[in-house]
C-alpha positions in Angstrom: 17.3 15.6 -11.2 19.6 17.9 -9.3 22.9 17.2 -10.9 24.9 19.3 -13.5 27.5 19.1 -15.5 29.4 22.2 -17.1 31.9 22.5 -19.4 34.8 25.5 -19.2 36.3 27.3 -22.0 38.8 30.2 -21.8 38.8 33.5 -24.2 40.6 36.6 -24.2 39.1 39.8 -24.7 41.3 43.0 -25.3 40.2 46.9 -24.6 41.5 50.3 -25.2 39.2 50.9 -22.6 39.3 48.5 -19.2 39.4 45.5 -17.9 35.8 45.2 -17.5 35.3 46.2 -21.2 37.6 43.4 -21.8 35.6 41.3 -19.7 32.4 42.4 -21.1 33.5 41.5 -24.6 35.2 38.4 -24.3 31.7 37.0 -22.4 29.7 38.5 -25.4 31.7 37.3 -28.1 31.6 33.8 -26.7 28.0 34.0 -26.0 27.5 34.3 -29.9 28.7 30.7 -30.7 28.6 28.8 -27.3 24.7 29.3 -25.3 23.9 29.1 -21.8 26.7 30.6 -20.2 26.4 30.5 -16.6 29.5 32.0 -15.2 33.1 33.7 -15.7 36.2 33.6 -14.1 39.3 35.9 -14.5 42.2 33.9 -15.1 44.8 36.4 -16.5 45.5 40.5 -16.8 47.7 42.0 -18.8 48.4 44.9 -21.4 49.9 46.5 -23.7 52.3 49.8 -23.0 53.2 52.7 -26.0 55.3 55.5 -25.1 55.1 55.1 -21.2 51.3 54.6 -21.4 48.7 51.6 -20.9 47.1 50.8 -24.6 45.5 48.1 -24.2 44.1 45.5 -21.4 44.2 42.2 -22.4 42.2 39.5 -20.0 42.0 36.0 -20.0 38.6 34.9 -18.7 37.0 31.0 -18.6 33.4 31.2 -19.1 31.6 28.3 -18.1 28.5 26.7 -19.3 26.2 24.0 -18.5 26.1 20.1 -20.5 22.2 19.6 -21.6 
């Protein structure tokens, strides 16, 4: 059969680094607990600021996966 069904669940993953490093670990966190992820989307971006200066990203991602 052709159809699918996925189910969605959103994480937040936070980097000194960049928003793809926040990316990167919020979709490899997830994959730890929840398998066959299929897909991301970014929902959110934001950070943190310290003395005039970007500290953190913080990035709010729905990963998706599909129903067996």
């Amino acid at each position: 059969m052709g159809d699918k069904v996925y189910k969605k669940i959103r994480v937040v993953g936070c980097s000194a680094e960049s928003m793809e490093a926040a990316v990167e670990l919020a979709v490899a966190k997830a994959s730890r607990s929840v398998h066959g992820l299929a897909w991301f989307e970014v929902i959110e971006s934001r950070g943190a600021i310290s003395d005039g200066k970007v500290t953190e990203w913080q990035v709010t991602v729905e990963v998706g996966f599909r129903i067996d």
